[in-house]
N, C-alpha and C positions, 0 to 999 in steps of 0.2 A: 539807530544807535549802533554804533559799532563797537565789537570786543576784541581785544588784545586778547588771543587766547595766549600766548606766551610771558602776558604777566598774570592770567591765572591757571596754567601750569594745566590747562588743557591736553593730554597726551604728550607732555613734558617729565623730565625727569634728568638726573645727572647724567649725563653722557660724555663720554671718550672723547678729546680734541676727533680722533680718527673715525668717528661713528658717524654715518648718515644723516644728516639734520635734515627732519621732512617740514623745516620750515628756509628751506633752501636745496629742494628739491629742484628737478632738469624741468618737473610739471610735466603736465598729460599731453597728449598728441593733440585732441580738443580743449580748450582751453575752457575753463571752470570753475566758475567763482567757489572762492575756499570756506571751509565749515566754519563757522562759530565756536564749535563744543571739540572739534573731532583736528588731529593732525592729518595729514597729507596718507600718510602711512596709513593710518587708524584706519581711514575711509576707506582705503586697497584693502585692507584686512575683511573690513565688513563687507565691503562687495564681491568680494570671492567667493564667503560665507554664502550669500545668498545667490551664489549662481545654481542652474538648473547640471550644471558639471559637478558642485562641491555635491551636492544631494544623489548624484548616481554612482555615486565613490560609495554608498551603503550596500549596494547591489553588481558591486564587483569583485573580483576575484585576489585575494592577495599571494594565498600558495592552493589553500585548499577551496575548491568549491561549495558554496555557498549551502548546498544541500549539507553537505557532510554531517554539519553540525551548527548548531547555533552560538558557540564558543568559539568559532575560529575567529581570525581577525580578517578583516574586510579591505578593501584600499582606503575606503574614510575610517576606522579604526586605525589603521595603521598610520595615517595621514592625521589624525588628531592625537595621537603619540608621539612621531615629528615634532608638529608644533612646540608641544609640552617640553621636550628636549630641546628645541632650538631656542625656546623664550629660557628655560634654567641656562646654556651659554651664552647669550646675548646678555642675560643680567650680570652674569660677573665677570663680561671683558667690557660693560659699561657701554654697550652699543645700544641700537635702536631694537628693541623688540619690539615693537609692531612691525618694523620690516622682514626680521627675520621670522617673524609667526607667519605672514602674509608668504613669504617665498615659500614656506615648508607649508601652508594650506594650500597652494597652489602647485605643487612641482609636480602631481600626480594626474593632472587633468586630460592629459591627454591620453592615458592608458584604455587601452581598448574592454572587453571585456575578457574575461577569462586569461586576467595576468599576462607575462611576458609568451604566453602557446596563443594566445590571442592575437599580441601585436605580431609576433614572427608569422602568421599565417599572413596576415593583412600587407605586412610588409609585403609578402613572397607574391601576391595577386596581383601589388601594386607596382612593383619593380619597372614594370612596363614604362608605366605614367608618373616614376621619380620615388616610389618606393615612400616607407613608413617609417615616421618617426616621432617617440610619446613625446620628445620636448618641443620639437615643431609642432605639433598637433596640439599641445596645452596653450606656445603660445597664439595660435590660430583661432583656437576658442575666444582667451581673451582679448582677442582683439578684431573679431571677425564674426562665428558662429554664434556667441552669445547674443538673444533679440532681447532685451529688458528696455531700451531707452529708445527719446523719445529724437535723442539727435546726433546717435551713431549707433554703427555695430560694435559689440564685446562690452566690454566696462572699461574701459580708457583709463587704464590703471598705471600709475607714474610712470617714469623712464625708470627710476631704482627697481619698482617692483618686476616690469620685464626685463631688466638686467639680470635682474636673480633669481628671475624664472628660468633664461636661455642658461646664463653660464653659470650656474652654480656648481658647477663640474668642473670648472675653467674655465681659461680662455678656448675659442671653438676655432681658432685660426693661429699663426703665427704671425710673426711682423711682415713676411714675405707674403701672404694670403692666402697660404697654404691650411687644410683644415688640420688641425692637431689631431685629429681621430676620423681621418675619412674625410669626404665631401660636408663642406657644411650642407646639411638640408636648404633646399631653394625654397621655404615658405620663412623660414627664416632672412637668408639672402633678402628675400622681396622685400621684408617688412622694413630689412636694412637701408634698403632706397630710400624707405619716408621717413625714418625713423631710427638714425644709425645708433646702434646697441656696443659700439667698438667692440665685434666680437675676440678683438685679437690681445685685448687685455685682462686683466683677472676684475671677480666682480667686487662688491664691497664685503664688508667682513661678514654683516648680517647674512648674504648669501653663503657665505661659507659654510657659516655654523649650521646653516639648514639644510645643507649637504651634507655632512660628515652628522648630523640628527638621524636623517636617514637611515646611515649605516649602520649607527646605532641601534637604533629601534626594530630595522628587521634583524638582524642579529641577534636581537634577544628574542624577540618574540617568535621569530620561526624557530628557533630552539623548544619554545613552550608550546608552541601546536605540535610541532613534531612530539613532544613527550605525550600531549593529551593525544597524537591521534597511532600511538603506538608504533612510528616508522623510526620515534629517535627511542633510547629507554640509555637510563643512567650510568649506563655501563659503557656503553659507545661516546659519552660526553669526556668518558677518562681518556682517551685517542688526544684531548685537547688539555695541554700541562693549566691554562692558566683557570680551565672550565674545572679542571680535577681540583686543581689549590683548594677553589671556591669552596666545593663539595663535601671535602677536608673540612675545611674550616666551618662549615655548616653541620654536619655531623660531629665533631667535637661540640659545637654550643649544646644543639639540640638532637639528641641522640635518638629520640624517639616521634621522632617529626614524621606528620604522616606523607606521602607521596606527594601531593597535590600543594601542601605549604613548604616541601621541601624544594621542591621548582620552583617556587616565587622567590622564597629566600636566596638562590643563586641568580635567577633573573636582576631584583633588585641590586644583588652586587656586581652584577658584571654590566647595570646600566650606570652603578656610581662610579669605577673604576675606570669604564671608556670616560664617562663624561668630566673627569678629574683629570685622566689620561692629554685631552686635549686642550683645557683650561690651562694646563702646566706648559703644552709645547705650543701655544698661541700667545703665552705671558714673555715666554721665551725669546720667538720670535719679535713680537712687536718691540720689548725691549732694544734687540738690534737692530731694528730697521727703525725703530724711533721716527713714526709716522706723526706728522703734523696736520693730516686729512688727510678722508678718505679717498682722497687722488693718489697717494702713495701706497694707497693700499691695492688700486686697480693698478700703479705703476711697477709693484714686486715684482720680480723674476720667479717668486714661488708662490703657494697657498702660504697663509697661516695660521690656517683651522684646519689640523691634521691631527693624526696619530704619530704618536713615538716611535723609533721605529721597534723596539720591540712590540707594542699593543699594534702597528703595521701587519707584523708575523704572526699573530695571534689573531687578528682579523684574517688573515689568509688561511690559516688553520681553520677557524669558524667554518669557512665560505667552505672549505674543501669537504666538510663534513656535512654540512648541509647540499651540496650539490649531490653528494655519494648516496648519505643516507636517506633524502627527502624529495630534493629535485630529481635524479632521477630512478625513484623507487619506482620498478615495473608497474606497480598499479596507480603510481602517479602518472607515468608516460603514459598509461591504458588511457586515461582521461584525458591527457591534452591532446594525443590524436583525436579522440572525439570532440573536442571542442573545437581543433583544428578547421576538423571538415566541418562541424556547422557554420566558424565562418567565411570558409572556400565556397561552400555551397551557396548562402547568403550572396555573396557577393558576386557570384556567375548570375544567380537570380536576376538581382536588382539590375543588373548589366545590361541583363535581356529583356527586361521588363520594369524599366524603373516607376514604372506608378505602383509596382507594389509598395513603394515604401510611400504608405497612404500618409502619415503624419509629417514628410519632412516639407515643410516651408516650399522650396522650390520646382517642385514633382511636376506643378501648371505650365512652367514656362522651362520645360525642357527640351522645348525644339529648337533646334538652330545647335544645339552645345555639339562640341566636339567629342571623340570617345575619353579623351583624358582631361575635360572638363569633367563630362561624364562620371570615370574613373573615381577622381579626386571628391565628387560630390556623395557620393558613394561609399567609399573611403571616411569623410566625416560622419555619413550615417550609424556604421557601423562601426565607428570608434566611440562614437556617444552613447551606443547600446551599452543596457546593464546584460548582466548573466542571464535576468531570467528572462528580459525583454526578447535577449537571441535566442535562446533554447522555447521560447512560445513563436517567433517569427520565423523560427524551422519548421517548428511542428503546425504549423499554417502552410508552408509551403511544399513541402515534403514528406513521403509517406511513412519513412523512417526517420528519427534521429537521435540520432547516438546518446549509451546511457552515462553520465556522468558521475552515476555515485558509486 
């Protein structure tokens, strides 16, 4: 018996002439007979969820390590905040949220361990053999490193879904071929051959919004670990006019609010104010560009999930206070040199010795590889490592290593 899930409204719902229909999807790279209960999207959503990548984002590093404290926020903490913000903008520009859930659960997979001191070390080891990169590396997972199925590698997850994995930044090329930000990554490139992702156009809106979610969410929330872990305190947040307003007007409500609720209470409003911020300049836009599908919307000359440009300069204020007083507070940098080297170390290891990575799949049949096979394979190991997986796979191999808390 066959069901229409479209007349009963199976992962259906009102949507935007210009929003993704995942019942007119580009389809998977292997071909797949479709759900019964579940949309195209839904299933990318749900298969993300259960990969062995969404599950190690528990045990990664967002700013603070993992020891610190049981209160910081994690990269899946932080990546199920995403979500939550990109499904409240996708619902009221009337797009597809399951895609843009699925982009914003996905955008973070390929991050190595130990945050952005993680990837920059990995990069710096790999440079040789084509060097590091977390959006190349997520989509490599899902479409290569992932083992679940029974009749490919990764989860063969739509063409929308790695559209808005790769560019949800933008486009990664210009019309000439030129990369907008550097070299496009060659693991990308390669997948372009079987599988062309047009990287030289913008993505659909759904990926937008899961971008500028991002922004959002670490925005606030590294403000509120920085207050819980005393590098930021309330008085350094007056440096930012729109963070002070806030403050102001939380202190007039509640005058005797204690520490801990008076943080949330500006959290809360500086995540309704971005996200109101860019409902307003997306309703804007589309207005003028009066998109009739989502073709028009990859064929813009600009985003349309942005910031104003005043909450733009208030975003740049954010970033500058948080680089000053958090990223590089001395006993921040103390620890990502240490984390640095354990995994510089790791990785000269595995180099010299690659059966020590006793659990990776290909360790048997590593003869014949070249050194940037080698490299590259290596390079996945240790981007799939959680924090605590590397700092136990140090102290296995080495007689010291470095203190992180």
């Amino acid at each position: 018996m066959s069901v229409d899930t479209r007349i009963l409204g199976f992962g259906s719902g009102e949507r935007a002439i210009f929003a993704s229909d995942p019942w007119q999807s580009r389809g998977r790279l292997v071909p797949e007979n479709s759900s019964l209960t579940r949309s195209e999207f839904q299933r990318d959503r749900d298969r993300i969820v259960h990969t062995t990548a969404f599950r190690r984002l528990k045990h990664k590093t967002q700013v603070f390590i993992g020891v610190d404290g049981d209160h910081y926020r994690t990269r899946l903490t932080h990546t199920i905040e995403v979500a939550q913000i990109a499904r409240a903008l996708a619902r009221a520009l009337k797009i597809d949220e399951d895609l843009a859930e699925g982009v914003a659960l996905v955008h973070d997979f390929g991050h190595t361990p130990f945050g952005h001191t993680g990837e920059d070390a990995l990069h710096e080891v790999l440079l040789p053999y084509g060097g590091f990169d977390h959006n190349a590396q997520s989509l490599r997972i899902v479409t290569k490193l992932e083992r679940r199925y029974a009749e490919f590698d990764g989860i063969n997850l739509t063409w929308e879904s790695l559209e808005g994995l790769v560019k949800h930044n933008g486009p990664l090329m210009d019309r000439s071929g030129a990369g907008t930000r550097g070299p496009v990554p060659q693991p990308i490139l390669d997948y372009c051959e079987i599988n062309d992702l047009e990287l030289a156009s913008f993505a659909s809106l759904e990926a937008q919004v899961a971008a500028i979610a991002d922004d959002i969410a670490y925005n606030t929330h590294d403000i509120d670990d920085g207050l819980r872990s005393g590098y930021l305190t309330f008085d350094m947040l007056e440096d930012v006019p729109f963070l002070a307003a806030m403050m102001r007007e939380v202190r007039a409500k509640y005058p005797s609010l204690e520490p801990a609720r008076f943080a949330n209470e500006i959290m809360r409003r500086q995540i309704t104010h971005m996200v109101e911020d860019v409902i307003g300049v997306a309703q804007r836009r589309l207005g003028d560009l009066k998109p009739q599908s989502v073709l028009d919307i990859r064929a813009a000359d600009h985003a349309i999930a942005t910031f104003s440009e005043e909450m733009a300069e208030t975003d740049k204020s954010i970033k500058k206070l948080l680089f000053s007083r958090i990223y590089r507070h001395p006993e921040i940098m103390r620890i990502r040199a240490g984390a640095a080297q354990i995994v510089t170390d790791l990785f000269g290891a595995y180099m010299q010795d690659p059966s020590e990575m006793q659990s990776h799949y290909w360790v048997s049949h590593i003869a014949g590889l070249s050194e940037a096979a080698r490299a590259r394979h290596v390079g996945d190991y240790l981007a799939g490592m959680t924090d605590t997986y590397a700092v136990k796979a140090h102290m296995r191999l080495f007689d010291r290593t470095p203190d992180l808390r």
